[in-house]
C-alpha positions in Angstrom: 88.9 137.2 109.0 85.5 137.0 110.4 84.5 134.3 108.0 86.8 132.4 109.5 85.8 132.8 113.0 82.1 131.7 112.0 83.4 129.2 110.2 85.4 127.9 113.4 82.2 128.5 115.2 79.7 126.8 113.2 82.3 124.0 112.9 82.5 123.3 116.9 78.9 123.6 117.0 78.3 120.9 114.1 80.9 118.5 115.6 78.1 118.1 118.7 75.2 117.1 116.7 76.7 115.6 113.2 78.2 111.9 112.7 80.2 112.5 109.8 83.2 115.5 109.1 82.0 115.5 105.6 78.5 117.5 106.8 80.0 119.5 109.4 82.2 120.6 106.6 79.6 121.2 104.2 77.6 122.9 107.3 80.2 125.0 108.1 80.8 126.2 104.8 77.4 127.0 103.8 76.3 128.7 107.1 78.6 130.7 107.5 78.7 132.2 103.8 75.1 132.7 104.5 76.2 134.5 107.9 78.6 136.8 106.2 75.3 137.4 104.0 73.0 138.4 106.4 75.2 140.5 108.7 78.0 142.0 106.1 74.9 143.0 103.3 74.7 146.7 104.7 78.0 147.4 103.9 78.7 145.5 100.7 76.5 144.4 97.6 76.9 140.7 98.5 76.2 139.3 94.5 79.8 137.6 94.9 78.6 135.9 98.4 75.4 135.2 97.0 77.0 133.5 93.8 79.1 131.1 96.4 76.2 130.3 98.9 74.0 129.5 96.1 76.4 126.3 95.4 77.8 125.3 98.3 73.5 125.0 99.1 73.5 123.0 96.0 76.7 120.8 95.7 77.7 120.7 99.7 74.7 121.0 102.3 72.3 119.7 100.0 74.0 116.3 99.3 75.4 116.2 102.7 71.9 115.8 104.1 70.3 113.6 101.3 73.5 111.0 102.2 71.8 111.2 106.0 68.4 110.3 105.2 66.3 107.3 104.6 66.7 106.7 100.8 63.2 106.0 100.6 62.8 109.2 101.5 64.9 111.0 98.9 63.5 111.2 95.0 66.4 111.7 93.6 69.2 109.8 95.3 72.9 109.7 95.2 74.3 107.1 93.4 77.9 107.0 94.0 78.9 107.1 97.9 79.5 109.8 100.0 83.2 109.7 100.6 83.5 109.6 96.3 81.4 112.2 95.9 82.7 114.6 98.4 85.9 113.7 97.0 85.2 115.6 94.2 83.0 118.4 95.2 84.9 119.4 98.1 88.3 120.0 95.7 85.6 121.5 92.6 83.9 124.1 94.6 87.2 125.2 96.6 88.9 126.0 93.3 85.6 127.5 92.0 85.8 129.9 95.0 89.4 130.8 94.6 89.0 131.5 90.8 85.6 134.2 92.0 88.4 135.9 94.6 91.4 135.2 92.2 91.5 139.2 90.7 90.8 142.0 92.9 88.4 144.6 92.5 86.4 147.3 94.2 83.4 146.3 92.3 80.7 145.8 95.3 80.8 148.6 97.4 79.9 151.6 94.7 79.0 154.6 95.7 75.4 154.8 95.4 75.2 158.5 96.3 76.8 159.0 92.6 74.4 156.1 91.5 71.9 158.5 92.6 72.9 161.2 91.3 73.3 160.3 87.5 69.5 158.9 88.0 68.4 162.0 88.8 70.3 163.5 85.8 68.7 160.9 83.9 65.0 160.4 85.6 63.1 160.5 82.1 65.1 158.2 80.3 65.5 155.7 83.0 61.5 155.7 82.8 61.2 154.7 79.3 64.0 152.7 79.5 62.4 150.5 82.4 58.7 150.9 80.5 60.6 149.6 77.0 62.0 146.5 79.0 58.8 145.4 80.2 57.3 146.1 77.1 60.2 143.5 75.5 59.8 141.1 78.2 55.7 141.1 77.0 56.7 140.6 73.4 59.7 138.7 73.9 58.0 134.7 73.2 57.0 136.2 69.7 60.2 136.8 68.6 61.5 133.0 67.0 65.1 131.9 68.0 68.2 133.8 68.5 65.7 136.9 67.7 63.6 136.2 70.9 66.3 135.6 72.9 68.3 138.8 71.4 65.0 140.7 72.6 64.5 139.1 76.1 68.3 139.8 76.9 67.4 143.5 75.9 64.3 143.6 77.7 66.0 142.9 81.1 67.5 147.1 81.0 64.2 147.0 83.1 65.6 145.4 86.2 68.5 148.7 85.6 66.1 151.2 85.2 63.7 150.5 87.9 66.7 149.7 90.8 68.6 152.5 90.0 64.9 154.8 90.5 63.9 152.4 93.9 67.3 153.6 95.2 67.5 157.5 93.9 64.0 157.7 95.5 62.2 154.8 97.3 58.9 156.5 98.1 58.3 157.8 94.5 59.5 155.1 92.4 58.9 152.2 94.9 56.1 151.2 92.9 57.8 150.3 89.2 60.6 148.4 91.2 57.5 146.2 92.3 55.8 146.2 88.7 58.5 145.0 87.2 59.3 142.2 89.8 55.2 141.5 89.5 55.8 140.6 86.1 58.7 138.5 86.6 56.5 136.5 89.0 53.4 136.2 87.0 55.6 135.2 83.9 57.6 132.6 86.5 53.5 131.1 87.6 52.3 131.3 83.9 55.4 128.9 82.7 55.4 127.3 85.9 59.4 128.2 85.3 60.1 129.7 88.6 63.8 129.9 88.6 64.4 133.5 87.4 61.5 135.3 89.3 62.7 133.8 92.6 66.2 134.8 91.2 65.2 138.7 90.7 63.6 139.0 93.9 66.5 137.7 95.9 68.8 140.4 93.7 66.1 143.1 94.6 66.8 142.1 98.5 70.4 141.7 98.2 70.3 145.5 96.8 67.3 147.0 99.0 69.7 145.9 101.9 73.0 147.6 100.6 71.1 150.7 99.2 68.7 151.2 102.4 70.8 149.8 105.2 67.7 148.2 107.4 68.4 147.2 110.9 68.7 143.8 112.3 65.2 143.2 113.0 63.8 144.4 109.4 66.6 142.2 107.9 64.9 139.4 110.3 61.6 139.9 108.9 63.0 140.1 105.4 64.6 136.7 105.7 61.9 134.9 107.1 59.4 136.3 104.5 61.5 135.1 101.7 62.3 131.6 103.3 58.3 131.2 103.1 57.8 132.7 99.7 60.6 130.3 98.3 58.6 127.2 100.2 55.2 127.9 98.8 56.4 128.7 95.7 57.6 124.9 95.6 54.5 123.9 97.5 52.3 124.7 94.4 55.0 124.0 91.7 53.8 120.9 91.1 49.9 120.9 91.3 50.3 124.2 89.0 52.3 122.0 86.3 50.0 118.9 86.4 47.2 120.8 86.4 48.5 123.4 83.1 50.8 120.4 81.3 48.5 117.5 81.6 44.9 118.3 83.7 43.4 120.3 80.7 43.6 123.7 82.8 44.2 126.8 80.8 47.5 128.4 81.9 46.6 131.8 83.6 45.9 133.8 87.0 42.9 131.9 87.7 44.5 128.5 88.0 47.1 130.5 89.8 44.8 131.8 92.4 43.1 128.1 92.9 46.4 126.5 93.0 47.9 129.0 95.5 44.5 129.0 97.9 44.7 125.5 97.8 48.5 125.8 99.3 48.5 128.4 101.4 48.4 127.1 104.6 51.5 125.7 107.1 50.4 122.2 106.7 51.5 122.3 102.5 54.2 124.9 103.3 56.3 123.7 105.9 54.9 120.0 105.3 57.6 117.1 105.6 56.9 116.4 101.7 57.8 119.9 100.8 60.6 120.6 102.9 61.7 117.5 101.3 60.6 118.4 97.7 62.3 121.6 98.5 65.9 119.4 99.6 65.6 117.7 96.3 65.3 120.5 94.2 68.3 122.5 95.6 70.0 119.4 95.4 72.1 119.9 91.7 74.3 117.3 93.1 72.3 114.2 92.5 72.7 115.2 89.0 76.3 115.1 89.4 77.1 112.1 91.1 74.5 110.3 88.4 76.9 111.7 85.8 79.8 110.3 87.7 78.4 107.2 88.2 77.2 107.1 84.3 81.0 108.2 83.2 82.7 105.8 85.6 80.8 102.5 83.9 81.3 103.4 80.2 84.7 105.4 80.3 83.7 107.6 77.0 85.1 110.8 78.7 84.9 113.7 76.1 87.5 115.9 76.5 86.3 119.2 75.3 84.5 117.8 72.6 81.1 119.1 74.4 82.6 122.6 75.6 83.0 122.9 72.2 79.6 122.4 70.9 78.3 125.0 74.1 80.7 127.5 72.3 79.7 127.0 68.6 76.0 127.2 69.8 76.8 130.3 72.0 78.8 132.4 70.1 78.2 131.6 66.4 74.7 132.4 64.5 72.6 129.5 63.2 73.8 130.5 59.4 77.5 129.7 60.2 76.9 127.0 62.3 73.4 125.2 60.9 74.0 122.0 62.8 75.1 123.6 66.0 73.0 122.6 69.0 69.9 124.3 70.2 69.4 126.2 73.4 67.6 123.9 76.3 68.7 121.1 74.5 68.5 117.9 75.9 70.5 115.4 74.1 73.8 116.1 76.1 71.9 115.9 79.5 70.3 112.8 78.4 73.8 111.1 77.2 76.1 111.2 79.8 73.7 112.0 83.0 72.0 108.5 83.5 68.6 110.1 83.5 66.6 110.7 80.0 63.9 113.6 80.3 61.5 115.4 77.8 62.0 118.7 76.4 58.9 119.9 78.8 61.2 119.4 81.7 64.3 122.1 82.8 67.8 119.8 83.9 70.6 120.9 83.6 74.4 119.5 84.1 75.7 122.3 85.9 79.6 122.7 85.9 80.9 120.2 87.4 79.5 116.9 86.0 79.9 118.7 82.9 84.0 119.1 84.0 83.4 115.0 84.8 82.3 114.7 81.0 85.3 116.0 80.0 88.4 115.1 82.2 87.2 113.1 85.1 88.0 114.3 88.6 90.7 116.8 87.3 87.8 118.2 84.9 85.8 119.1 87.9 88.7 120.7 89.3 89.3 122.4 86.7 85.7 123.6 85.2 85.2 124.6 88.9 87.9 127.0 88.7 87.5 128.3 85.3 84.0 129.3 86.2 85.1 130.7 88.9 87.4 132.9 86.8 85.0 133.6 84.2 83.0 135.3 86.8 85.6 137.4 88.3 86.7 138.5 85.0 83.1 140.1 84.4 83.8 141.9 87.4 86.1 143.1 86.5 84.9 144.1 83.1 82.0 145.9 84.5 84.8 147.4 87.4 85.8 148.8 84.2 82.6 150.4 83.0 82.0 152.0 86.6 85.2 154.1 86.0 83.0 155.6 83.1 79.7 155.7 85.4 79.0 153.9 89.2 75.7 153.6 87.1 76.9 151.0 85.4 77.3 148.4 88.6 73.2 147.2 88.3 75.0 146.1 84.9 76.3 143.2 87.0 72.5 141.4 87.3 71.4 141.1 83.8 74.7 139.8 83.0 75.4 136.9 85.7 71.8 135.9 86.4 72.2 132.9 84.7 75.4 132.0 85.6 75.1 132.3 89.5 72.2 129.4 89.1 73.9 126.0 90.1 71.4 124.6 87.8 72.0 126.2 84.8 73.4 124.7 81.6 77.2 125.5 80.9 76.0 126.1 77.1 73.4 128.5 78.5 75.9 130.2 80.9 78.3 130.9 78.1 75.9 132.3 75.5 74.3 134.2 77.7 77.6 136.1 79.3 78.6 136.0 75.5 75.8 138.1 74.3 75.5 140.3 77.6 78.7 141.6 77.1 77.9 142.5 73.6 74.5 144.2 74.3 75.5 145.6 77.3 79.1 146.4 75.9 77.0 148.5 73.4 74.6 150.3 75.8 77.4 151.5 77.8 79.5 152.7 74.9 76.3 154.5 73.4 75.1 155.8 76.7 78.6 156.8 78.4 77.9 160.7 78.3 74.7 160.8 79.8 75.8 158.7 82.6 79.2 160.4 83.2 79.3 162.5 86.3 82.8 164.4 84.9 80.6 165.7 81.5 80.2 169.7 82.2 77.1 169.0 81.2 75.9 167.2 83.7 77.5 169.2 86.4 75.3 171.9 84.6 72.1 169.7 86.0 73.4 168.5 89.1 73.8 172.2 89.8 70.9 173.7 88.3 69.0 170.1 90.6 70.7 171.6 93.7 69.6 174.8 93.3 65.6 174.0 92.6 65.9 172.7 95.9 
């Protein structure tokens, strides 16, 4: 009910200052997901909010203000118009919303006082556990393949052991939560891949919120800090690149540091040409409409020939399926997108020109929804595995990081949910009775805890 009345809100207020419904819309929708974000995260873990802001940002607000610029302006432009495109996306992401809501569950507001408690049961383990994932992460580009992927998917138990420790006992385990982010970040700068270390800090806010409940004011600060970390992260995104990829420099922190002194000022930050570069990077929708306006000339729609060849190379290993395509794989994006890039740079579909591939409007519609329902069906999967353990909820990041990213490959979202549930399946079936709270045996240490207090 209150999204409503901040959507009805935000909605009067765009009317006065935007010419066209189609923004307001997109303005409305956006904002206020992003309202019921800031002001609802205390009392519910807002992953499902944060799933749905993340591409209305990308297919809604972010189009809807490249369509009001100068095109000279925008790098990459929209090349169907606006009233086609919305057409579309409006329809795509509505049903991509209803399919998140479609099943109920009680999945994000667990009780973190029993998330607490099995930690504390479990303190050691939870260590090693956290100190083996970043030890896989380390290791993990060694591995060749399926193998290296199999270990990186494993390695991210670090991100479970090191939240669930920040949130039995911030002051003493404050410190590994930050480790283990730090080495999402340098990894992100090394590659000059920046996409999951932005994503794991935003999770880590999104939880430090729910778990710690901080006022109004901290929340404030919060925001602003990570608006400015996310715009100088962009600012030196480039440089860093041209500089590792084709300057000569060596990839490492010192080229970091230069690159980043270099940047850190408000001039480079909040600069026209990176608020810009920032609009045209959360802009997945340029993408789309290219794919639209590729599909529309040559009519070779592909039914679910493609979704096909994401689910051979997702689910089946390279010795049944030899021939089946490789992950980051840009043959697909460089068919049907109107764009041809090199295997250096990271593109993706995304879900609804891949829907367009297939079916035409209807397979936006569709894909849209699906996706949606894909997602709440892992919900409630992992609902499922909190009736064993609340422990289990953190479960929920390693398994949808991916998928939550507008940006990401539909052959990458599928393998990668695939083979969480598997891995994850496995660590909560082989882990279930040191996590239970029922186990006598635990009460025996919850007790014997209680009593050393």
């Amino acid at each position: 009910m209150k999204f409503i009345l901040y959507f009805i809100f935000i909605s009067l207020f765009g009317i006065l200052i935007f010419p066209e419904f189609y923004i307001v819309l997109a303005f409305s929708i956006t904002l206020s997901i992003g309202l019921q974000i800031f002001l609802k995260s205390n009392e519910s873990f807002m992953f499902r909010e944060w799933a749905l802001f993340l591409y209305a940002s990308n297919y809604l607000l972010s189009p809807a203000i490249t369509y009001q610029l100068n095109p000279d302006l925008v790098k990459y432009g929209m090349k169907i118009t606006s009233d086609e495109y919305f057409s579309l996306a409006f329809p795509g992401y509505i049903l991509f919303a209803l399919g998140i809501f479609l099943i109920p569950n009680n999945l994000f507001k667990p009780e973190f006082r029993k998330v607490s408690q099995v930690t504390l049961i479990n303190e050691r383990f939870l260590i090693q556990l956290t100190i083996t994932g970043i030890f896989l992460r380390l290791i993990s580009n060694v591995f060749p393949g399926e193998l290296g992927y199999f270990v990186y998917l494993v390695s991210m138990v670090r991100f479970v052991g090191a939240f669930s420790l920040f949130a039995s006992n911030t002051s003493k385990y404050g410190w590994i939560a930050l480790i283990v982010l730090l080495v999402e970040l340098y990894y992100g700068f090394l590659e000059g891949m920046y996409h999951d270390a932005i994503m794991w800090v935003i999770f880590f806010a999104l939880f430090y919120v729910y778990t710690l409940k901080p006022n109004l004011r901290t929340k404030l600060l919060g925001l602003g800090s990570l608006m400015i970390f996310v715009l100088f992260i962009q600012a030196i995104k480039t440089s860093y690149r041209e500089q590792v990829w084709s300057g000569g420099k060596e990839a490492g922190i010192e080229t970091i540091t230069n690159v980043g002194a270099s940047k850190a000022n408000s001039e480079e930050i909040l600069g026209d040409d990176n608020l810009l570069s920032t609009l045209n990077r959360g802009n997945q929708a340029w993408i789309f409409a290219s794919t639209v306006n590729r599909m529309d000339r040559y009519k070779d729609f592909q039914g679910l020939t493609i979704v096909s060849k994401y689910t051979e190379a997702a689910l089946l290993p390279r010795f049944l399926a030899p021939n089946k395509i490789n992950s980051g794989d840009k043959e697909i994006f460089n068919q049907f997108s109107g764009h041809i890039i090199n295997e250096n740079t990271s593109m993706g579909l995304g879900i609804f020109a891949d829907g367009y591939i297939a079916y035409g409007a209807w397979g936006v519609y569709t894909f849209g929804f699906f996706l949606g329902l894909i997602f709440s069906l892992t919900f409630k999967l992992v609902e499922r595995w909190t009736k064993i353990s609340p422990f289990y909820v953190l479960l929920l990041l390693p398994m949808l990081n991916y998928a939550v990213r507008p940006d990401c490959e539909l052959q990458t979202t599928i393998n990668h949910l695939a083979k969480s549930i598997v891995v994850f399946g496995a660590l909560v079936y082989f882990t279930r009775n040191r996590f239970t709270l029922e186990s006598a045996e635990n009460q025996r240490k919850l007790l014997h805890l209680s009593l050393m207090k």
